[in-house]
C-alpha angles and dihedrals in degrees: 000000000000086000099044087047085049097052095043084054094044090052093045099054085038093051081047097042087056089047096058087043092063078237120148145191098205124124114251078221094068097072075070136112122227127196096255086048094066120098116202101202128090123266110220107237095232090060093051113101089172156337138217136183113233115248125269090258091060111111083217130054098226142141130233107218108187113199127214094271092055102254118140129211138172121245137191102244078206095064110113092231099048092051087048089056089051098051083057095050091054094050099050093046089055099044093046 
């Protein structure tokens, strides 16, 4: 019992060791989109909190938007409504 208690309080101070490292064991795969993870509908703008383009890594050119309520979707950059919205975006960033 000592060693299990040992190990469980080894893995706890190392899980918040890494933590205050910035350190983490994600996969650099998993800021990519897969085909099951696109969704094909538009989003309407008001909703969109951001967007951001998958790495270069990444098998599939897509695009994470997160919406306000902080769930995240994948997106074609080549859908006609999503280059439309950031056409808008643009504009307003420059005219502001």
């Amino acid at each position: 019992m000592k060693v299990f208690s040992l190990a469980l309080l080894t893995v706890l101070l190392a899980a918040l060791w890494t933590g205050s490292q910035g350190v983490s064991f994600r996969s650099p795969y998993s800021a990519c989109c897969y085909k099951e993870m696109f969704i094909r509908q538009k989003i309407p703008a008001l909703l969109i909190k951001s967007y951001q383009e998958t790495p270069s890594h990444c098998s599939r050119r897509a695009v994470r938007v997160e919406l306000l309520k902080g769930k995240k979707f994948c997106v074609d950059p080549k859908e006609g409504w999503f280059q439309q919205y950031q056409r808008q975006k643009e504009s307003s960033h420059t005219s502001t």
